[in-house]
N, C-alpha and C positions, 0 to 999 in steps of 0.2 A: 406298675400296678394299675393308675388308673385306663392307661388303653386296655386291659385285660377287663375291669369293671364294667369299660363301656362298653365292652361286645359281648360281654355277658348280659348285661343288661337291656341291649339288643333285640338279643335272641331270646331275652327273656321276655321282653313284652309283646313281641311278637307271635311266639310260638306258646307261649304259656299265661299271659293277663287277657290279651284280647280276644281269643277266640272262644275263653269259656263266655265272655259278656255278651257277646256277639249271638254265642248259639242261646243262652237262656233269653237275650231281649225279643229273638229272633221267634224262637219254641213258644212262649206267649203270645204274642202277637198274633202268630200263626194260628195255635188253637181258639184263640177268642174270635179269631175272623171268618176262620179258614181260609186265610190266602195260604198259599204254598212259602212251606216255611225256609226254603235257599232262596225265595225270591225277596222275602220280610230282608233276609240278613243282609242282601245286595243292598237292598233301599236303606237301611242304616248306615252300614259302612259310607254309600257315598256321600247319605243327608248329614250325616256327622262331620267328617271328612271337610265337606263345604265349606261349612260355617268353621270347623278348627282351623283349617290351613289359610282362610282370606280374614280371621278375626284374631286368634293369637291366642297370647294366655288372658288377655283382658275379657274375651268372649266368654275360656273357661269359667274363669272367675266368676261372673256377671250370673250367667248361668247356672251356673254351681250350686248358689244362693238361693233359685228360687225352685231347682229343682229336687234340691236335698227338702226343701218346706214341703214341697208336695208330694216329693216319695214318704216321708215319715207323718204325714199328715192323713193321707192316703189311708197308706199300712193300717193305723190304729185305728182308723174307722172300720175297718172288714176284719179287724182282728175284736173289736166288739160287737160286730153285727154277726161276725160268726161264731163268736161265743153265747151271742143271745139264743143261736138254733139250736145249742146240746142243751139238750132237758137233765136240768138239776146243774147247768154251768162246769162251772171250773173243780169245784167237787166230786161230782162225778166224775170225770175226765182220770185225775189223779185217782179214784178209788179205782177204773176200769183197770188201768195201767200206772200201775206209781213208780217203776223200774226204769219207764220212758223218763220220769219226773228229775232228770238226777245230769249235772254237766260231766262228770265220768263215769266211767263203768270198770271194772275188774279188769286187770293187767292183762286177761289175756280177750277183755273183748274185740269186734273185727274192726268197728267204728272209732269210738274213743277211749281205748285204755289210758287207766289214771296214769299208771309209769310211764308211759310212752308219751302222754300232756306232759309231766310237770320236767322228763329230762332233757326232751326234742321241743317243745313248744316256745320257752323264750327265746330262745334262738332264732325260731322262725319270725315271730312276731316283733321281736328288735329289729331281724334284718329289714322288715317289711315295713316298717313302722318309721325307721331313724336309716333307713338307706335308698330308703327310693324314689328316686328322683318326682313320679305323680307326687309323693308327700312333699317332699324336701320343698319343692316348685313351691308349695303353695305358701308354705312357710317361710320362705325368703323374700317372697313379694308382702309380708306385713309392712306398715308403715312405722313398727316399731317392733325392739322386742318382747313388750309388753304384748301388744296384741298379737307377735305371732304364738305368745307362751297360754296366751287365754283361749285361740285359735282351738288351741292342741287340747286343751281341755276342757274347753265347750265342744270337740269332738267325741271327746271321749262320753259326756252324757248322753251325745244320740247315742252311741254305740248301747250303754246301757239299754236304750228307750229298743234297740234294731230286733233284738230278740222278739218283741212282742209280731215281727212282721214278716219273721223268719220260721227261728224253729216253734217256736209255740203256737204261728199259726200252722205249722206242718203238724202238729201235735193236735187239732181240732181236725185236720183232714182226715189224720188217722182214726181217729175216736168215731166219726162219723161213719168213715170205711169199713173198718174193722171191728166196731164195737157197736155201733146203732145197726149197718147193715148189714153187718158180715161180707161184705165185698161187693163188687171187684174190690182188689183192696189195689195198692201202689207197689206194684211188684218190683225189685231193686233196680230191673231197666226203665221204671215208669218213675221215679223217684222225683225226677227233674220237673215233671208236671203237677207237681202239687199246689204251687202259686196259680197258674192258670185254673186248675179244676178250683183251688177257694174262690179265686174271681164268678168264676161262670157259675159254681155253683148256690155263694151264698149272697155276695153285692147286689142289690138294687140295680136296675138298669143304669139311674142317674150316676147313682154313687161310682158302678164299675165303669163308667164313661173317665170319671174324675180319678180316678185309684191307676187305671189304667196309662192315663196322660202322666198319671205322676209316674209312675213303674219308665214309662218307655222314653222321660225324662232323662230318668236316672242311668239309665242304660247307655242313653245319649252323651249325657255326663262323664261318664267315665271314659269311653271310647273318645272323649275329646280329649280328657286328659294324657291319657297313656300316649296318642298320637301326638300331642303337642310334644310330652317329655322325647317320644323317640325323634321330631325333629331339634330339641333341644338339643340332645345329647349326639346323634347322628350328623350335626350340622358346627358345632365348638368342637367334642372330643376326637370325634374322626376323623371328618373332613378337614378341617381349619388346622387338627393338630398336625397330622402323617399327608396332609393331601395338598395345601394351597394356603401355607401357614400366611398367605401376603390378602387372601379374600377380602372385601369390603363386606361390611350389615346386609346390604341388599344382597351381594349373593351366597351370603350363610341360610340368609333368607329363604331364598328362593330354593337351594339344597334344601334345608332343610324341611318344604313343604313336598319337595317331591319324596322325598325318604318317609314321611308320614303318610304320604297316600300309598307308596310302597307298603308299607308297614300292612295298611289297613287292607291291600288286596290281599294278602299273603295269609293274612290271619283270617278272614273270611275264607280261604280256600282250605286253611285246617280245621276251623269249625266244625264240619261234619267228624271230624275224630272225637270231641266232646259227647258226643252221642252214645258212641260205641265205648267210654269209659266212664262214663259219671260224671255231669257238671261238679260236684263237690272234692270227688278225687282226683279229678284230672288235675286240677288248678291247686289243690291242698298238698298234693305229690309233687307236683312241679316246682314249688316256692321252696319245699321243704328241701329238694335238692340243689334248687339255686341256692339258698341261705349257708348248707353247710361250708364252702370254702370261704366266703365274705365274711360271717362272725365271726369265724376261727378267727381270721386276721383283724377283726377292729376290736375283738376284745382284747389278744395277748397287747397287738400294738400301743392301747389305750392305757392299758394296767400293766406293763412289766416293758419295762424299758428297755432289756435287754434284746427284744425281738430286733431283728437286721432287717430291712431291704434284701435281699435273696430267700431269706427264710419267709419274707408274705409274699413273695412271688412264687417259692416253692409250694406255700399253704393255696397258693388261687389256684396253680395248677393241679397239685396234686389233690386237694381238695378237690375238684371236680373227677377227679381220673377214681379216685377214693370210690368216691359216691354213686358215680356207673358201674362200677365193677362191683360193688356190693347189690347193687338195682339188679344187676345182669346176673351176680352168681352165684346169689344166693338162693334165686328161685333156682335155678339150676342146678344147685346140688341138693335140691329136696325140703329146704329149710323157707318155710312162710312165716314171716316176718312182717308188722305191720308197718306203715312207712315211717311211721314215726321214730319207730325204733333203729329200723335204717340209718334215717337221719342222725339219731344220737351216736349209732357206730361210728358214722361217718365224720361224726363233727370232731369226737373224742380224736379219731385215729387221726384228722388233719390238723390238730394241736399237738399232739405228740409230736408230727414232724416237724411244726413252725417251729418247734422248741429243740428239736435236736439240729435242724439245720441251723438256728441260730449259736447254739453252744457251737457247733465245728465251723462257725464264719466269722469275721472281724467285726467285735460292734460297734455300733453306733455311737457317735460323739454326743453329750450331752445336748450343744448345741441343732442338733439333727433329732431330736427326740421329746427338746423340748414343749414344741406347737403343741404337740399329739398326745401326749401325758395326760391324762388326766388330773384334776386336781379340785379342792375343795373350792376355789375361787370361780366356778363355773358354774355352782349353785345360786349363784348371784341372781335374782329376778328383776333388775331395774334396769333400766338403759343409763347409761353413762351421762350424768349431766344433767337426767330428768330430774323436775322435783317430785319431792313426794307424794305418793297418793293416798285418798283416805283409807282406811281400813277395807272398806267394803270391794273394791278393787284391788287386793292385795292377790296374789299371783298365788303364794302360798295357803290362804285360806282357802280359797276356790278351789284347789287342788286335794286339801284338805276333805272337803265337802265331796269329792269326786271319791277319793277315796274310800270314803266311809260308805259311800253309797256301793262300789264296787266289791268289798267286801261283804257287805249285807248281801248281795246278789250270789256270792261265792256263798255264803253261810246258807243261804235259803234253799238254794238247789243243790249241793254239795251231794 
């Protein structure tokens, strides 16, 4: 199972995380400057590239910190300086269009049908969340499990705060487009440019100086991380395991940095496909069909004991074999189908197998099932030995609070 993980995961950051980051840092840049925009994507690839493979994860880290501040610091300055140019604000905006105002839409919209979020979505967002290696990384370098559990949910309040720098400032481009001027408007291949046109069109020269460094920070950011995790993962799970199981530090090391500049050329040269399908669907499509065979297997294995060894090896294959042949054949016999729903086909049909290959194989000994179980002793918030902390540091309050906030945001835009 895990050699099958890490060469999906591979291919997955490769072919699927990097090169959407790659072409949107790349597509701004471009328009704000007008340098030629495969030339922008070369100079990121390799300026990233530098500083990750001769600095490590401490570099990410270090980085990480000041450039999450300045991308989301950024963001809300041009997501209120461009809310100060629509005449009558935020009112307006929702009277022109209140339809846009709404996190789903009717089961059979093209974008975000509700059934299609609520039976295809956690899945995706667990597998992306609690299996991949950019996150996991960053969570096992805490110095405790206190801060890596605070880590995770003071993330979780940027995310609240990301919208205001995303879709809602996509929501002022359109209102301005569509509704102040009647066009040009953001035609569905133009979509990708809406971050650059709010820069050029609403930022102050200083400000979009300053929003800009934050943006192609965080572009920076990420492209460190993924590169780090595929020499991570490329350099212990592959090499060290199937290749040169006797290797010393230094040259996992060193593997592992050529395999992240690999990585990084390689997805710079799919880049230009991002264009021709949609930064938001390429990359939304791609996770969705990685996720279906992995959560099949970490959820039966977690929750039902009975799951075997051959049947999640059955579910990682077949799971993947699943999920192309419904991508492939369902356009093909006529039936359009939104990816989401795909996805749920796909997850549903590679549980059914995990479960019947497990009923027809020999299961598992208690002993062999037990690590993996799930159980209520895992809710546990404290590190083993720590003393107590006061209330206002309590793991669960804070979660709490994240909570309530998350539904109110679910209530408000529903």
């Amino acid at each position: 199972c895990g050699g099958i993980y890490s060469g999906v995961m591979l291919f997955g950051y490769v072919f699927i995380f990097l090169p959407p980051v790659l072409y949107g840092g790349s597509l701004t840049l471009s328009e704000l400057t007008g340098w030629p925009q495969w030339t922008v994507l070369a100079g990121i690839a390799l300026l990233t590239g530098s500083y990750t493979l001769l600095g490590g994860l401490a570099s990410v880290m270090w980085t990480d910190a000041v450039q999450c501040a300045m991308l989301i610091g950024g963001g809300i300055v041009l997501f209120f300086v461009a809310l100060g140019r629509i005449p009558g604000g935020w009112d307006a905006m929702v009277a022109a269009a209140p339809e846009r105002f709404h996190l789903y839409g009717p089961p059979s919209d093209p974008e975000a049908p509700f059934l299609g979020l609520v039976i295809a979505s956690f899945g995706v967002f667990l597998f992306y969340q609690s299996t991949n290696q950019v996150m996991i990384q960053r969570v096992l370098s805490a110095r405790s499990t206190w801060d890596g559990m605070m880590g995770i949910i003071f993330a979780g309040f940027i995310n609240l705060i990301r919208p205001l720098v995303t879709c809602l400032l996509g929501l002022i481009v359109y209102h301005w487009l569509d509704v102040m001027h009647r066009g040009p408007t953001l035609l569905p291949d133009r979509q990708d440019q809406a971050f650059p046109y709010a820069l050029a069109t609403f930022a102050p020269s200083g400000v979009r100086g300053v929003i800009l460094a934050g943006f192609f920070a965080a572009v920076m950011s990420t492209v460190s991380a993924l590169a780090n995790s595929v020499a991570t993962i490329f350099s212990l799970d592959v090499y060290h395991r199937f290749w040169r199981k006797q290797a010393n530090d230094t040259e996992l090391i060193t593997v592992g940095r050529i395999a992240a500049g690999v990585a990084l050329a390689l997805s710079a040269a799919v880049a230009p496909l991002v264009a021709r399908i949609g930064l938001f669907k390429y990359f939304q499509t791609g996770v969705t069909y990685m996720a279906t065979p992995f959560i099949s297997v970490i959820l039966l294995g977690i929750f039902w004991r009975r799951t075997s060894y051959s049947a999640a090896i059955a579910g990682l294959i077949g799971g993947l074999v699943i999920q192309i042949a419904l991508a492939i054949g369902l356009p093909a016999a006529g039936m359009k189908l939104h990816w989401l729903y795909t996805g749920a086909i796909a997850q549903a049909l590679t549980m059914l197998l995990i479960v019947l290959v497990s009923l027809c194989t020999t299961p598992p000994t208690g002993e062999q099932t037990q690590p993996f179980l799930w159980r209520p002793g895992w809710l546990r918030t404290y590190d083993e030995g720590a003393a107590p902390r006061p209330w206002w540091q309590r793991v669960k309050l804070w979660f709490a609070v994240y909570a309530l906030c998350w539904c109110y945001v679910y209530w408000r835009f529903w």
